[in-house]
C-alpha beads as a LAMMPS data file, in Angstrom:
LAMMPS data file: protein, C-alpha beads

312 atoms
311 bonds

1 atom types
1 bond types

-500.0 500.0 xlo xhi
-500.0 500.0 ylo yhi
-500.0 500.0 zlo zhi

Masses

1 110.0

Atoms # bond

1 1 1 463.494 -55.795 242.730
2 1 1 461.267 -56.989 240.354
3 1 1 458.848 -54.564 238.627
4 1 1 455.371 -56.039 239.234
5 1 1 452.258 -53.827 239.180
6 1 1 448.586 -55.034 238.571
7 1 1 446.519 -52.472 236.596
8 1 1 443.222 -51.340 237.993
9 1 1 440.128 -51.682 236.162
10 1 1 442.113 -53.145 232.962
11 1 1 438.910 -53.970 230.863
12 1 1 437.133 -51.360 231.978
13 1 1 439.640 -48.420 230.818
14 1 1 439.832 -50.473 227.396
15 1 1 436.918 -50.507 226.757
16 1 1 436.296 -46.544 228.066
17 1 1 438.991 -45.660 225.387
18 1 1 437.295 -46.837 222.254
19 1 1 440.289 -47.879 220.564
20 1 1 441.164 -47.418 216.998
21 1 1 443.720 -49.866 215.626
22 1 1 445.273 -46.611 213.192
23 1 1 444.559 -43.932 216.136
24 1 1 446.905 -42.461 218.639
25 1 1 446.732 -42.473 222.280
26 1 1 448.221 -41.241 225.662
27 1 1 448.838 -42.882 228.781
28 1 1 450.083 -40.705 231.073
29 1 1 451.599 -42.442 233.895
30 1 1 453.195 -46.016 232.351
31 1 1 453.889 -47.305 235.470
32 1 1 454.302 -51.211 234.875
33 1 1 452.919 -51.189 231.236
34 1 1 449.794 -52.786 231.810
35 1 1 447.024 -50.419 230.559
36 1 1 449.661 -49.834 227.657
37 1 1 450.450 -52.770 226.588
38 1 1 446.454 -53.394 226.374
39 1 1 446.289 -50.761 224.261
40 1 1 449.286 -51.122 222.084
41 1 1 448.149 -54.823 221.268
42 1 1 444.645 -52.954 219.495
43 1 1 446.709 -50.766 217.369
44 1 1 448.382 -51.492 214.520
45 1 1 451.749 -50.591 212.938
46 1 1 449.940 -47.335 211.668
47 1 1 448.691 -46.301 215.275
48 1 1 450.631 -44.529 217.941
49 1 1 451.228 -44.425 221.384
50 1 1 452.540 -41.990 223.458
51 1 1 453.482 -43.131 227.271
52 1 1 454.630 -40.912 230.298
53 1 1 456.257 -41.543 233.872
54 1 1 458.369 -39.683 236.290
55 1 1 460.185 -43.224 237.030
56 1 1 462.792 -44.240 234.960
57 1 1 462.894 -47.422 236.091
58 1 1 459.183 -47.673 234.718
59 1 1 460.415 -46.584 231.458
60 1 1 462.907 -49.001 231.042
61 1 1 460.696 -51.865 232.116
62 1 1 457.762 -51.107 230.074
63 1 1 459.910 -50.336 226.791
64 1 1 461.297 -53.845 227.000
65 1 1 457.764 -54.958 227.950
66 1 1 455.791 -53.258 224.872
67 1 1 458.591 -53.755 222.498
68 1 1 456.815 -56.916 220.368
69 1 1 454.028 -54.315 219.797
70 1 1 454.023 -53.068 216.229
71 1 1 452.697 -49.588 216.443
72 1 1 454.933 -46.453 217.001
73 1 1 456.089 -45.919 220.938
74 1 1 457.232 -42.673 222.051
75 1 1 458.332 -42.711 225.638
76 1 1 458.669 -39.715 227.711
77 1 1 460.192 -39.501 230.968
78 1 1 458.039 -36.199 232.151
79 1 1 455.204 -35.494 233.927
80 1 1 452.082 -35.963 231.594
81 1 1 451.436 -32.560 232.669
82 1 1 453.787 -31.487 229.920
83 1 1 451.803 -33.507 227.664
84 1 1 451.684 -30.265 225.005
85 1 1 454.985 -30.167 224.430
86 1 1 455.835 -33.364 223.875
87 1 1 453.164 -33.742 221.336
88 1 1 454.359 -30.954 219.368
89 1 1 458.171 -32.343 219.295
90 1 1 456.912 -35.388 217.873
91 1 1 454.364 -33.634 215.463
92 1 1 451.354 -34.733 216.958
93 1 1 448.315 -32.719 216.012
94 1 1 446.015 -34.622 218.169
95 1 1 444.844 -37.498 220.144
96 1 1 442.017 -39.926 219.849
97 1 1 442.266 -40.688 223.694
98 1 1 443.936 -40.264 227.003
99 1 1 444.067 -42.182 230.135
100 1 1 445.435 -41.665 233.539
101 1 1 445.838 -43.736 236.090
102 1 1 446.685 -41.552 238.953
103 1 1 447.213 -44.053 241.740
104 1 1 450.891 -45.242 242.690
105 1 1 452.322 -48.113 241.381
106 1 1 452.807 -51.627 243.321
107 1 1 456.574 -51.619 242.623
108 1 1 456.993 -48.167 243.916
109 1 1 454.577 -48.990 247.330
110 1 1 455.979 -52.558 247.345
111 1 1 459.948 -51.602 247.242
112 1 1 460.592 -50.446 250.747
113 1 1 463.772 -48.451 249.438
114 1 1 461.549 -46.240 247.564
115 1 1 459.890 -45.134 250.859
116 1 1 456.015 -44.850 249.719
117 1 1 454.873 -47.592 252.541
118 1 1 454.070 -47.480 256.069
119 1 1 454.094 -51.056 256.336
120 1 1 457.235 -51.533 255.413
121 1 1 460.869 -49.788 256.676
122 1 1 462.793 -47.515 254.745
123 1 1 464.330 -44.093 253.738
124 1 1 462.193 -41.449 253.596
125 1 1 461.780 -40.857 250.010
126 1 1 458.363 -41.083 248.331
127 1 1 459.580 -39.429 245.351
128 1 1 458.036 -40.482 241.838
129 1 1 461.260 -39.077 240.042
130 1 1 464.090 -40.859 241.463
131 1 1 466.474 -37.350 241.258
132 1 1 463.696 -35.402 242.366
133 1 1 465.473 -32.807 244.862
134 1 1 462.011 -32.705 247.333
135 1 1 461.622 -36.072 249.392
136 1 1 459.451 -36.871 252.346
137 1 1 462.481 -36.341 254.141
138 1 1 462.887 -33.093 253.572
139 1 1 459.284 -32.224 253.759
140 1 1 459.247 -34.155 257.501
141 1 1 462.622 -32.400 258.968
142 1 1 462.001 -28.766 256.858
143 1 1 458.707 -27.896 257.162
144 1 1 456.975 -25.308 259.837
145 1 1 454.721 -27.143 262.134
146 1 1 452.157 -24.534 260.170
147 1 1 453.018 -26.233 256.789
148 1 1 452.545 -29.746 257.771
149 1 1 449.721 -29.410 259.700
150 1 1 447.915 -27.808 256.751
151 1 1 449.485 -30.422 254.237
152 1 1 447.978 -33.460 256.656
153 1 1 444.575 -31.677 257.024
154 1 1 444.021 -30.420 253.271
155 1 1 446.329 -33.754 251.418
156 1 1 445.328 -35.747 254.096
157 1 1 441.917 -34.483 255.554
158 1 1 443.167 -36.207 258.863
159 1 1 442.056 -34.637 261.832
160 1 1 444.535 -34.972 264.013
161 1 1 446.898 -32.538 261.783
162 1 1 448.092 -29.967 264.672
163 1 1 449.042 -33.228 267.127
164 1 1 450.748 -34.934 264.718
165 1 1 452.739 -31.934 262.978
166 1 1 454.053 -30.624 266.413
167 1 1 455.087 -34.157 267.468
168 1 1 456.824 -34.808 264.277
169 1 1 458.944 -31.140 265.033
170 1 1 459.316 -32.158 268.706
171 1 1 460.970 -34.791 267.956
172 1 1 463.052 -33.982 265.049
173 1 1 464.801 -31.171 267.711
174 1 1 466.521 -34.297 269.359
175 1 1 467.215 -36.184 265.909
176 1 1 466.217 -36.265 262.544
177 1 1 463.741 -38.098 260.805
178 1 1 465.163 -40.506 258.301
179 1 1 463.165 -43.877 257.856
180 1 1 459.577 -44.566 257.339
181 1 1 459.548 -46.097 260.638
182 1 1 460.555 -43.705 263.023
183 1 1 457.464 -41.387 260.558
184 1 1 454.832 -44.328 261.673
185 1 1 456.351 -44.584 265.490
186 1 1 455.497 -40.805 265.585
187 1 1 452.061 -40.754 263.616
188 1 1 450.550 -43.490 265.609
189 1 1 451.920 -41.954 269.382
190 1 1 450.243 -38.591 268.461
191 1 1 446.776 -40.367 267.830
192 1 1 444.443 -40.980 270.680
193 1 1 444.649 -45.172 271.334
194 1 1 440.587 -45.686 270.639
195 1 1 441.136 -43.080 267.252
196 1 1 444.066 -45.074 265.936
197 1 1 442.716 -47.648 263.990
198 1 1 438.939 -46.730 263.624
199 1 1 440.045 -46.282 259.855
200 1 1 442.606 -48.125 258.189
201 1 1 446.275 -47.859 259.435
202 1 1 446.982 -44.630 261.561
203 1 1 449.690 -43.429 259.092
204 1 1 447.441 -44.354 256.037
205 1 1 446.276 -40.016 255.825
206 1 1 449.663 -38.696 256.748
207 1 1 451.693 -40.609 254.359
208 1 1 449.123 -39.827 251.620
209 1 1 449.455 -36.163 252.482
210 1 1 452.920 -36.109 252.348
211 1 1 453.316 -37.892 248.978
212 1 1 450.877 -35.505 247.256
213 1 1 453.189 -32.938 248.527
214 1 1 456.667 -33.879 247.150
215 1 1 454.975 -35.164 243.864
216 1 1 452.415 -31.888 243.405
217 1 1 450.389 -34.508 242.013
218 1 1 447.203 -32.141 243.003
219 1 1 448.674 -28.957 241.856
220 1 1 447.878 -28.091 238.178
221 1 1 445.967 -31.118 237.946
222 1 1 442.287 -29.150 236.909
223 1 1 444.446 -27.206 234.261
224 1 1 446.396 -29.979 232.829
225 1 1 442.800 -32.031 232.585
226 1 1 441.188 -29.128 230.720
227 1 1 443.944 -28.522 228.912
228 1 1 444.326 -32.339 227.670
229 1 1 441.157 -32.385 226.620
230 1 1 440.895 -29.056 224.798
231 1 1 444.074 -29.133 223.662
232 1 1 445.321 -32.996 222.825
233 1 1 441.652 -34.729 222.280
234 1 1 440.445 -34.396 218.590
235 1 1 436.702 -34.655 218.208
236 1 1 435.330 -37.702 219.167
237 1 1 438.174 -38.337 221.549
238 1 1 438.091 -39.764 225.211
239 1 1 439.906 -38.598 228.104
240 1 1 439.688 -41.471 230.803
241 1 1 441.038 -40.956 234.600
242 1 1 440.960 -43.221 237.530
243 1 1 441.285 -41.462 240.448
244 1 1 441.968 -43.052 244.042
245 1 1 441.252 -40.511 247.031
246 1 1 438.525 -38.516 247.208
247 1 1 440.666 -34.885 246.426
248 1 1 441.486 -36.154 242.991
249 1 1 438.009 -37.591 242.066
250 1 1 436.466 -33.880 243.236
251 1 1 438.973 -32.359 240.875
252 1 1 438.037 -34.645 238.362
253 1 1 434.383 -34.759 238.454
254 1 1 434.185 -30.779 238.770
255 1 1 436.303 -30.616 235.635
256 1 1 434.632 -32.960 234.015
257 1 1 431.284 -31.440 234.961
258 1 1 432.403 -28.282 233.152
259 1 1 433.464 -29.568 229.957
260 1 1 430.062 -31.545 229.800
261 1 1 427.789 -28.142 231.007
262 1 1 425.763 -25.981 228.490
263 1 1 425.189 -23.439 231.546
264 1 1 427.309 -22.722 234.592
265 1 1 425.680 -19.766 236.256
266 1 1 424.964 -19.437 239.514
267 1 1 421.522 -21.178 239.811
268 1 1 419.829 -18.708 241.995
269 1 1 419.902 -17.000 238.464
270 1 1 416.491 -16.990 236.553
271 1 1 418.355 -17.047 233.080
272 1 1 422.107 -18.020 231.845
273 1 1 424.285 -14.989 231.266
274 1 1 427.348 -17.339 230.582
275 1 1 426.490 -18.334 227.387
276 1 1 428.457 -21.527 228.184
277 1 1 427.960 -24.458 225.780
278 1 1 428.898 -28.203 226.705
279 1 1 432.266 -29.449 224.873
280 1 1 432.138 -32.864 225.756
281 1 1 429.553 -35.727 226.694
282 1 1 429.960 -37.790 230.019
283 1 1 430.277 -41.421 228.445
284 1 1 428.661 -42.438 232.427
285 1 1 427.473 -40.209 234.688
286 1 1 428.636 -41.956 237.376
287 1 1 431.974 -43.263 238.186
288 1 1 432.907 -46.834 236.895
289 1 1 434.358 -48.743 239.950
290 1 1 435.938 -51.916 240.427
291 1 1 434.000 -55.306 240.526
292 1 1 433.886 -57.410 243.346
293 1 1 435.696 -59.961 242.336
294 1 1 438.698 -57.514 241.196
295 1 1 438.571 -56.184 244.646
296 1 1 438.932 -59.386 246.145
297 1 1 442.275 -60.378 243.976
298 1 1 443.340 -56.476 244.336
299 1 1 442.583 -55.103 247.336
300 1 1 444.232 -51.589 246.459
301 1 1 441.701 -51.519 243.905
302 1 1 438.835 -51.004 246.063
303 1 1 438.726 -47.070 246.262
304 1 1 439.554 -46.608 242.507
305 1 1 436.743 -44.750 240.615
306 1 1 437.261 -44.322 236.708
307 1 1 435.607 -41.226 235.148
308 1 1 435.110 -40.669 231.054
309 1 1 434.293 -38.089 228.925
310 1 1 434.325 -37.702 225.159
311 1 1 435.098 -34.246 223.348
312 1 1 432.107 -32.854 220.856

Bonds

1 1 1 2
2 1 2 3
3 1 3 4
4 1 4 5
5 1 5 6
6 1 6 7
7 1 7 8
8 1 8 9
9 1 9 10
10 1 10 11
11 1 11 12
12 1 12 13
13 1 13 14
14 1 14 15
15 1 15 16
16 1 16 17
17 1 17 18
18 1 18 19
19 1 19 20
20 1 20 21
21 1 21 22
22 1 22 23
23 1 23 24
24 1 24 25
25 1 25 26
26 1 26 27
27 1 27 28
28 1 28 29
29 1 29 30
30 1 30 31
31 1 31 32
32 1 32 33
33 1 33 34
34 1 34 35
35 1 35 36
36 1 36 37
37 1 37 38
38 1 38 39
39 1 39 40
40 1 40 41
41 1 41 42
42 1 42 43
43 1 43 44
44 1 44 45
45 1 45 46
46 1 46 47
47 1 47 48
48 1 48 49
49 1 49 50
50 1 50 51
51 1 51 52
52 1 52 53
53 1 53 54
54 1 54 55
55 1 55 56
56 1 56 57
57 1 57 58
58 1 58 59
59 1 59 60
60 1 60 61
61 1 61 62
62 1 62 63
63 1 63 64
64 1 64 65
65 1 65 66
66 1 66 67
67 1 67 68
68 1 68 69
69 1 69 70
70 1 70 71
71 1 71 72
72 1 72 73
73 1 73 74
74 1 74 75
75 1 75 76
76 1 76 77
77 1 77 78
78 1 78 79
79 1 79 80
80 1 80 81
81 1 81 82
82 1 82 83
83 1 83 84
84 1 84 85
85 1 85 86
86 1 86 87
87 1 87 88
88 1 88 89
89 1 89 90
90 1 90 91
91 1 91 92
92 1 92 93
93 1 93 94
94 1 94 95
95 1 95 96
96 1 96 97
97 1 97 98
98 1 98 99
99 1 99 100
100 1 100 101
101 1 101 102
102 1 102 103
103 1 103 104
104 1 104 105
105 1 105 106
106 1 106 107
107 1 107 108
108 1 108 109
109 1 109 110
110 1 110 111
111 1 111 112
112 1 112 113
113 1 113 114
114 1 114 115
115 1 115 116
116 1 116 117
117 1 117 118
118 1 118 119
119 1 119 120
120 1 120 121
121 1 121 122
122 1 122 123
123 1 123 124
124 1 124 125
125 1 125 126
126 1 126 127
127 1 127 128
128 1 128 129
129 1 129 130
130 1 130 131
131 1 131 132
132 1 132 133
133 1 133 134
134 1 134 135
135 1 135 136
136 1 136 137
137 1 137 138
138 1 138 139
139 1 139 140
140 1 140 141
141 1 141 142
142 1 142 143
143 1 143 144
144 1 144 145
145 1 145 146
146 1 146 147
147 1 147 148
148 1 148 149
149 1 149 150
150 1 150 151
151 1 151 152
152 1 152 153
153 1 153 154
154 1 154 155
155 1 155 156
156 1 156 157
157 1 157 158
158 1 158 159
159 1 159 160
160 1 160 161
161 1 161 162
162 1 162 163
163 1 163 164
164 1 164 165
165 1 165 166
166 1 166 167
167 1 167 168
168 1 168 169
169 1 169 170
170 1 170 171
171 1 171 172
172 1 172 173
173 1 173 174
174 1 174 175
175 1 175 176
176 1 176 177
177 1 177 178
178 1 178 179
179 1 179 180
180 1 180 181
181 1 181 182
182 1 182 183
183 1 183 184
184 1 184 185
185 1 185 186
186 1 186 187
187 1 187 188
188 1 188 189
189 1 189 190
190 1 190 191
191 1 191 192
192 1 192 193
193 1 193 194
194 1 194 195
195 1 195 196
196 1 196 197
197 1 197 198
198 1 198 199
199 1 199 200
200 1 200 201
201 1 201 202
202 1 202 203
203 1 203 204
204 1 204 205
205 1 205 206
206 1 206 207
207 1 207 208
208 1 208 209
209 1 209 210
210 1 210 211
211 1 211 212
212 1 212 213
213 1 213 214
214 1 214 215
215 1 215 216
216 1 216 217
217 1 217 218
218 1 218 219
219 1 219 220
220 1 220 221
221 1 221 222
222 1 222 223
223 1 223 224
224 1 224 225
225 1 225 226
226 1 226 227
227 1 227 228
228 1 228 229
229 1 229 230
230 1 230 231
231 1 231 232
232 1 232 233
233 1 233 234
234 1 234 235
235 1 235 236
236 1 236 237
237 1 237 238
238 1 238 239
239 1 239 240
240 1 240 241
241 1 241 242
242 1 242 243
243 1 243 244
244 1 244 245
245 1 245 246
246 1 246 247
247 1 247 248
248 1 248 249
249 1 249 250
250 1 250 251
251 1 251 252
252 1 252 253
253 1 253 254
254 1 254 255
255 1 255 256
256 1 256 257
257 1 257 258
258 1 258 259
259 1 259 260
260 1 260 261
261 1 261 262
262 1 262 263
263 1 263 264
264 1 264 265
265 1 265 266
266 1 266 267
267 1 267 268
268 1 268 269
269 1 269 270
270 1 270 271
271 1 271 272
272 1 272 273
273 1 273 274
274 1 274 275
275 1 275 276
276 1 276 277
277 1 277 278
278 1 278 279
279 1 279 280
280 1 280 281
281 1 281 282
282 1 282 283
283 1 283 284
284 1 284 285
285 1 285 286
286 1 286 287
287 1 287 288
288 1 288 289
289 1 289 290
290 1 290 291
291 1 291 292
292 1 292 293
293 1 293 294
294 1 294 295
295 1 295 296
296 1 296 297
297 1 297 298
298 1 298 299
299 1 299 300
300 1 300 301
301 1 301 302
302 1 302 303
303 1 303 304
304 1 304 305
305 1 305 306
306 1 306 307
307 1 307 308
308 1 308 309
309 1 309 310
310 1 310 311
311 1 311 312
């Protein structure tokens, strides 16, 4: 399958970054190349960019794809959580700006054998890293009814959690659970018929929930933000994110709201006793979303929201 992917408020993250033709960036999840390849073509042959993805198959396409480009590429098939280290093994001392795009790509939803999509049938899989050992699979036929009913309700926030989790392990005693159908066929028999479409797909929540889960792509998220921008941004630096559901934008805003705060008491207090001083300046206070039009040509774009802050 070909690897197509259209990036999400392309102009807009350019433009958030700033971009130096002798600096050196991060993009933390590659996916097709596009933000990169933006970026590489304002740098020059003394500018760097670093580029991460779990997907190999990303890696290989967007190599080949930036490969004209004239300024140093360092690919790194890791989670950009791990950002520090690969820094340091290439003797980076710092960045002059980061972006993540922390939505999943159109190849991965697109190719059915990758098992992101509920529109489509496939293996259960959902898996960033293609040798991941944790798939939706497992997650589906291993879990307690406990454990997916909280993973649906907190990854999720769908409120049919409990019916759904105890119909996926009722029927998983008669057979396992192997495609993306049978997951959908179960989903959308546990909803009420008048609940099942009043927002989006029925299995829209679930399969959200579940790919959070066998990715982690919430867990260490508020560190590894801080810690990019503390650690990785030099002064003057940007640290852009688009986020896509609302439990990465809260993790993102409160984050952000920190590193941008000259008090964070509590504020029944009459003075600070935190002594906290701001490290960074919101470049908008509110979140950058897509246009219209982009909406209209990219559908998937329309709950993106892009946050950016730069480092004092």
């Amino acid at each position: 399958m070909e690897f197509k992917h259209i990036s999400v408020m392309l102009e807009e993250c350019i433009n958030a970054l700033n971009i130096k033709p002798n600096g050196t960036y991060m993009d933390g999840t590659l996916g097709g190349g596009g933000h990169s390849s933006e970026i590489a073509a304002r740098l020059d042959k003394s500018g760097t960019l670093v580029m991460f993805d779990l997907d190999k198959t990303a890696i290989n396409f967007a190599s080949q794809k930036l490969n004209s480009y004239t300024c140093k590429k360092i690919f790194a098939h890791t989670n950009f959580k791990n950002f520090k280290s690969v820094l340091d093994e290439n003797g980076i001392a710092g960045l002059d700006g980061i972006l993540l795009d922390l939505g999943v790509s159109s190849y991965q939803i697109d190719n059915s054998e990758r098992g992101f999509s509920y529109m489509q049938d496939g293996p259960l899989n959902m898996a960033m890293d293609e040798n991941a050992e944790l798939t939706a699979e497992r997650v589906v036929n291993e879990y307690s009814s406990d454990d997916l009913e909280r993973i649906f309700r907190d990854y999720g926030e769908e409120r049919f959690a409990r019916s759904i989790a105890n119909r996926i392990v009722a029927a998983r005693k008669i057979a396992p659970i192997h495609t993306t159908k049978q997951l959908v066929d179960i989903i959308t028999s546990s909803i009420p018929p008048k609940a099942r479409f009043c927002s989006g797909h029925p299995a829209k929540r679930v399969f959200q929930a579940i790919r959070i889960e066998v990715n982690g792509e919430l867990s260490g998220l508020r560190e590894a933000l801080l810690s990019m921008f503390r650690e990785g941004l030099r002064s003057g630096g940007r640290l852009a994110v688009i986020t896509f559901h609302s439990l990465e934008d809260r993790i993102v805003k409160e984050a952000f709201h920190l590193l941008a705060s000259d008090c964070i008491c509590d504020k029944r207090l009459p003075v600070c006793v935190c002594h906290h001083k701001a490290e960074g300046v919101l470049v908008s206070k509110k979140p950058i979303i897509p246009s219209d039009a982009e909406i209209n040509s990219n559908p998937r774009s329309h709950s993106a929201k892009l946050r950016v802050i730069e480092k004092l």
